[in-house]
Kinemage of the C-alpha trace (Angstrom):
@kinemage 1
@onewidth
@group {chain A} dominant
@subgroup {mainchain}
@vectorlist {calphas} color= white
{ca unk a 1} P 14.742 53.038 3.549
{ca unk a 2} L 14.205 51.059 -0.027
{ca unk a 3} L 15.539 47.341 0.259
{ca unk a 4} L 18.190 48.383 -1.722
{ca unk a 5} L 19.126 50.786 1.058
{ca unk a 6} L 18.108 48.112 3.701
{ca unk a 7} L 20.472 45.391 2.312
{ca unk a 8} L 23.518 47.671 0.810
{ca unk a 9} L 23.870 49.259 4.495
{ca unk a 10} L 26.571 47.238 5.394
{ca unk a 11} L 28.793 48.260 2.381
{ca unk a 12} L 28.267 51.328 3.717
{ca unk a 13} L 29.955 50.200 6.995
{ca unk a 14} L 32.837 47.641 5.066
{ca unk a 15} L 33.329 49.564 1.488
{ca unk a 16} L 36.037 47.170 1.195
{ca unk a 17} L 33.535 44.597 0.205
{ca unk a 18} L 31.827 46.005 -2.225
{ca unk a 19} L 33.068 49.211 -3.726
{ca unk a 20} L 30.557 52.096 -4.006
{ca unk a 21} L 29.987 51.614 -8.256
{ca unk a 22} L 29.525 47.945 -7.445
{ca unk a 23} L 26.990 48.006 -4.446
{ca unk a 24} L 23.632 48.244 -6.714
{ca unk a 25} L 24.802 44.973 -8.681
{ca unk a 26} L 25.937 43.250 -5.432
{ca unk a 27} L 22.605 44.052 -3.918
{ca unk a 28} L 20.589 42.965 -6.827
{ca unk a 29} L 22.941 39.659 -6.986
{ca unk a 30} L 21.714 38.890 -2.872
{ca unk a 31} L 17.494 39.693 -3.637
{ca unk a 32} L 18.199 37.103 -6.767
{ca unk a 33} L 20.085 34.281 -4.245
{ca unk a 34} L 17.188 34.235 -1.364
{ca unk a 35} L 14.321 33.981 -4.622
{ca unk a 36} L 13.278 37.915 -4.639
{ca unk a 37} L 13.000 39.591 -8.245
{ca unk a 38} L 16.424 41.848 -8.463
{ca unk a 39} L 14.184 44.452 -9.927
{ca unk a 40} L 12.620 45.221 -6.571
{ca unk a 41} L 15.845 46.694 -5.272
{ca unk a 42} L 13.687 50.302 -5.265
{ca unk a 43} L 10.667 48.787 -2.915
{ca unk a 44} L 9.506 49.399 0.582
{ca unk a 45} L 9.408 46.585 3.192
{ca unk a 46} L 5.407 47.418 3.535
{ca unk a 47} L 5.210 46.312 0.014
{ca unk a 48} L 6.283 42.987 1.083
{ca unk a 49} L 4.838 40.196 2.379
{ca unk a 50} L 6.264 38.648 6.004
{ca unk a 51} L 8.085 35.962 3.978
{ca unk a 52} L 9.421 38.162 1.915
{ca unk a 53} L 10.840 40.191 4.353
{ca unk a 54} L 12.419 37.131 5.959
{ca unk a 55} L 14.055 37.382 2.318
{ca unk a 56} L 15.518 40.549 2.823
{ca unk a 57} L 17.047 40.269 6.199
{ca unk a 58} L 18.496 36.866 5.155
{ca unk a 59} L 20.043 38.711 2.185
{ca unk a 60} L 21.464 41.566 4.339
{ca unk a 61} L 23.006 38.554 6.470
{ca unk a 62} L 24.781 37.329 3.321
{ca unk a 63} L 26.303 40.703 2.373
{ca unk a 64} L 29.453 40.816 4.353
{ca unk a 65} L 29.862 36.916 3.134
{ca unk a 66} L 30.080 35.654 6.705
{ca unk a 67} L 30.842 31.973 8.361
{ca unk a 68} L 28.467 31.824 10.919
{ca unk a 69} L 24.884 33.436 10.944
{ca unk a 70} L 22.665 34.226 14.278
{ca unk a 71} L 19.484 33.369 13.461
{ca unk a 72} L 17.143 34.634 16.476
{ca unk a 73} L 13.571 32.840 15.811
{ca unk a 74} L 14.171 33.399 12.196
{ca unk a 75} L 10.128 31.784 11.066
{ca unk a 76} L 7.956 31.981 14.533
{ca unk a 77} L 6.258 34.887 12.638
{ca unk a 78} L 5.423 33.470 9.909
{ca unk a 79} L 2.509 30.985 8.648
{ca unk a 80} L 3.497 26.842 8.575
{ca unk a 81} L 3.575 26.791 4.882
{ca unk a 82} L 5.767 30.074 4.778
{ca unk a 83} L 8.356 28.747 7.523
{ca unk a 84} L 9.172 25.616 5.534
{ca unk a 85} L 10.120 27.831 2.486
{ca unk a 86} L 12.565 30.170 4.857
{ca unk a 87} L 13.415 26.513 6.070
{ca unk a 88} L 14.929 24.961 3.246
{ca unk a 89} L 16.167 28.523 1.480
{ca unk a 90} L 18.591 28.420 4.582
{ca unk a 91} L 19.399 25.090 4.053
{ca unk a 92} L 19.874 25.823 0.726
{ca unk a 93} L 22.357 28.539 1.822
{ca unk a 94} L 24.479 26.628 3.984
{ca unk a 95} L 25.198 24.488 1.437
{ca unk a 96} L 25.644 26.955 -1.585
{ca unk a 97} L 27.691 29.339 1.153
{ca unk a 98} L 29.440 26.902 3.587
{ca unk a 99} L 27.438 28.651 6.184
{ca unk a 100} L 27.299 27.853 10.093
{ca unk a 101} L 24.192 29.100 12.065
{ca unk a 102} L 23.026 29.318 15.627
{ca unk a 103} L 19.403 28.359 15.359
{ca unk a 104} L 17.608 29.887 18.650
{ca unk a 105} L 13.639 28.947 18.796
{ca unk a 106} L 11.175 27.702 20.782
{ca unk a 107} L 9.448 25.177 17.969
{ca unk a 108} L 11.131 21.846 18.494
{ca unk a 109} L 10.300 20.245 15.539
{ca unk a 110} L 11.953 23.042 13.437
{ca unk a 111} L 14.654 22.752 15.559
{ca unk a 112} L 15.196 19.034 15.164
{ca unk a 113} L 14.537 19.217 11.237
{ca unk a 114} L 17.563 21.782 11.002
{ca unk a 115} L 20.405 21.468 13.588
{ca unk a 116} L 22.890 19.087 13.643
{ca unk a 117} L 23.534 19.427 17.052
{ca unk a 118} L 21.078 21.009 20.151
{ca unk a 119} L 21.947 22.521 23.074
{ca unk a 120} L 18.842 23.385 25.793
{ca unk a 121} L 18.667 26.186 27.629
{ca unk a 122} L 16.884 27.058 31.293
{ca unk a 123} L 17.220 30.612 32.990
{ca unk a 124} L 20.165 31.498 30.989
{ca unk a 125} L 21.673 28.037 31.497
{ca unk a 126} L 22.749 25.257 28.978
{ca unk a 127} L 21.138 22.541 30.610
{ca unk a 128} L 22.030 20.140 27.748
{ca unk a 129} L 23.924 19.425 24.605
{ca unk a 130} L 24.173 16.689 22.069
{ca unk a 131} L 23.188 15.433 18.704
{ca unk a 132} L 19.786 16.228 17.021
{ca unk a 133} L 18.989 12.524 17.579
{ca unk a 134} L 20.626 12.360 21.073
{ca unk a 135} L 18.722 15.127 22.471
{ca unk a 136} L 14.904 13.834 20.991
{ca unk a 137} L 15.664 9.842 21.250
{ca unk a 138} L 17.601 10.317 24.863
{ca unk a 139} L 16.764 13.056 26.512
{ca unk a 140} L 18.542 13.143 30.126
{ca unk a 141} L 17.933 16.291 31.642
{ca unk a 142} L 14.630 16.883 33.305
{ca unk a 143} L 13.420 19.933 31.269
{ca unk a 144} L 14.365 18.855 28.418
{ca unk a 145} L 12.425 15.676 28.892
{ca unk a 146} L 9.508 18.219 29.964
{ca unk a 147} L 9.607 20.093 27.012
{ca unk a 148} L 9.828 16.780 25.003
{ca unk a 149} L 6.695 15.145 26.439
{ca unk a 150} L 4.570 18.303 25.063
{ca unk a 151} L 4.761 18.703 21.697
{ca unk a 152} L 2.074 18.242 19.701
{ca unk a 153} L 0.980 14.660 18.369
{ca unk a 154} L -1.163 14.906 15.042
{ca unk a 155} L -2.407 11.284 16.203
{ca unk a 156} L -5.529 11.886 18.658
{ca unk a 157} L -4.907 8.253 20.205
{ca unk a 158} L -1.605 8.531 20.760
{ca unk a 159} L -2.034 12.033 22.508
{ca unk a 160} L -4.665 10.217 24.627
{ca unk a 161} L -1.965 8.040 25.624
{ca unk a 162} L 1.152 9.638 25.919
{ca unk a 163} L 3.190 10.552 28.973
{ca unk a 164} L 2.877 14.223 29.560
{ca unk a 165} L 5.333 15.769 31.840
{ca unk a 166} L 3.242 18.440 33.396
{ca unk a 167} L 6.195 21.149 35.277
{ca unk a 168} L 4.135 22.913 38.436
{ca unk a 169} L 5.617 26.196 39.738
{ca unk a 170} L 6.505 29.468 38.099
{ca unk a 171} L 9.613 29.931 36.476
{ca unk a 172} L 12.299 31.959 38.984
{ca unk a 173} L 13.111 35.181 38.052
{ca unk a 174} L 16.514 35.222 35.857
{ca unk a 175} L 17.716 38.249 37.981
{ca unk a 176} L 17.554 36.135 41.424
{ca unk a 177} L 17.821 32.532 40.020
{ca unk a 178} L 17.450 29.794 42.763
{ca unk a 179} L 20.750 28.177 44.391
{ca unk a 180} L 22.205 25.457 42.989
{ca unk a 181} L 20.344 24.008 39.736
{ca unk a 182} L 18.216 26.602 38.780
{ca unk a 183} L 15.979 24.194 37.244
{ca unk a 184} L 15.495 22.622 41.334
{ca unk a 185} L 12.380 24.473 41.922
{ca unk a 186} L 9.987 23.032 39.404
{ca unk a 187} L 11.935 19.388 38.955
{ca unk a 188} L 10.652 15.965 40.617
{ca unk a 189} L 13.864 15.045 40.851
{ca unk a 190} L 15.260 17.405 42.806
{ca unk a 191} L 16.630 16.601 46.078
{ca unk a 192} L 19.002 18.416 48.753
{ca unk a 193} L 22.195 18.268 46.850
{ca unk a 194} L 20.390 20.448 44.080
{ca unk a 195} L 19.701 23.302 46.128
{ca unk a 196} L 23.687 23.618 46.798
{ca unk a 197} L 25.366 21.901 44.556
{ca unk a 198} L 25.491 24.046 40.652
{ca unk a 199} L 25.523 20.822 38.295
{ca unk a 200} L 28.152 21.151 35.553
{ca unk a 201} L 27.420 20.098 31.721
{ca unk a 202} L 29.104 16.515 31.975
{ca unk a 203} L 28.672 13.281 30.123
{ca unk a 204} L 26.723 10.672 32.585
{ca unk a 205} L 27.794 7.434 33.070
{ca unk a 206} L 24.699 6.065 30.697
{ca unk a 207} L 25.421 3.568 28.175
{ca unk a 208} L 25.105 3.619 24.506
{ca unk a 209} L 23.351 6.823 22.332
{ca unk a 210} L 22.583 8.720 25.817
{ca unk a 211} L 26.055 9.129 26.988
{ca unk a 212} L 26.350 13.094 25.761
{ca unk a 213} L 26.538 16.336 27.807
{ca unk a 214} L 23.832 16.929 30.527
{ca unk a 215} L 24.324 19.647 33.609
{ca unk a 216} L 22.130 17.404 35.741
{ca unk a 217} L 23.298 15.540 39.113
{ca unk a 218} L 20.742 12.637 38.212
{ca unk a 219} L 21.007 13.170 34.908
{ca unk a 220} L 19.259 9.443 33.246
{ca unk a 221} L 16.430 8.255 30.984
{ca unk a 222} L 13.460 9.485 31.791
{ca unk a 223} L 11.568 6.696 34.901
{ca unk a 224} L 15.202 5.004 35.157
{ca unk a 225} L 12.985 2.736 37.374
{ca unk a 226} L 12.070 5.157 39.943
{ca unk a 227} L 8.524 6.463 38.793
{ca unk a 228} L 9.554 9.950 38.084
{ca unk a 229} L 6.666 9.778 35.544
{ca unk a 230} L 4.131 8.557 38.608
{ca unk a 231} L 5.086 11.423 40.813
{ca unk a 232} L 5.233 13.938 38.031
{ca unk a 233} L 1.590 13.011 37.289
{ca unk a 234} L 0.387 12.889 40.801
{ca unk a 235} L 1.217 16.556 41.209
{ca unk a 236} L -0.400 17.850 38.595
């Protein structure tokens, strides 16, 4: 299929849309909004680089003019310099469109540059939701504070000193998760009331910029005085 063909398919689908005279101009109209050249509306996607064919599923996204777009590790393909491009043309987007997305990934720091707010998942679980700066400044779920305490730090003194939450275990299979928390089995906080007990996504009593959604029955700031970092690193 051409890109014309590629992005025009869902006119084919919803005619209503864009009526069968007007498809070629509405297709040409989407390659121009995400910064491709209108006039390759008759090229192959092997003729274009991995950015570009970002592009090109961004613009078939656009075609049915939509309020919310899934975007299912839209850039984890694609080189650093390349991602921050897709990056800001979505950004771009949501402002020119009055879009919406759901942002799934795996790179943090893309994550916190885009969403507003961030919701963490474990084993098919939200373990936590909250702000961009509520999640990264105040984490209170163990795995998110895990997943935290390993990204990268450009700064090779400060990643000499830094306190890395090291998880032990394998992760449970999602077809015969563990009782209770599923997140029990590989958490230094766990204790008997885990292993029965499902926690629920519920605010903590924490004070100040923490107080947001955590499914966690000790849900707190990271040592809350107990030496979870200690016993973390004494396992590892």
């Amino acid at each position: 299929m051409t890109v014309g063909d590629i992005i025009g398919e869902p006119y084919e689908i919803h005619p209503e849309v864009a009526p069968k005279g007007d498809r070629r101009k509405a297709v040409q109209d989407l390659l121009d909004v995400v910064g491709l050249n209108p006039e390759y509306i008759n090229r192959y996607p092997h003729q274009f680089s991995g950015g570009q064919r970002q592009r090109i599923g961004i613009a078939r996204g656009l075609a049915l003019k939509p309020e919310i777009i899934i975007c299912d590790e839209p850039v984890s393909a694609l080189d650093v310099s390349v991602q921050a491009q897709v990056i800001n043309l979505l950004e771009q987007l949501q402002t020119d469109f009055e879009l919406s997305y759901m942002f799934i990934a795996h790179d943090l720091s893309i994550v916190r540059h885009i969403s507003d707010r961030v919701g963490v998942m474990y084993l098919g679980k939200m373990v936590e939701i909250g702000t961009d700066e509520e999640i990264y400044e105040h984490a209170t779920h163990p795995y998110t504070q895990a997943l935290l305490s390993a990204v990268p730090v450009p700064d090779p003194t400060a990643r000499a000193n830094r306190d890395r939450i090291v998880l032990v275990g394998d992760i449970p299979s999602p077809a015969n998760p563990p009782s209770g928390c599923r997140f029990r089995t590989r958490c230094w906080k766990a204790e008997e009331r885990c292993s029965t007990e499902l926690p629920l996504l519920a605010v903590p009593s924490l004070d100040g910029a923490a107080a947001h959604e955590s499914a966690c029955h000790f849900a707190a700031e990271r040592d809350n005085g107990h030496g979870a970092a200690e016993r973390v690193l004494s396992t590892v």
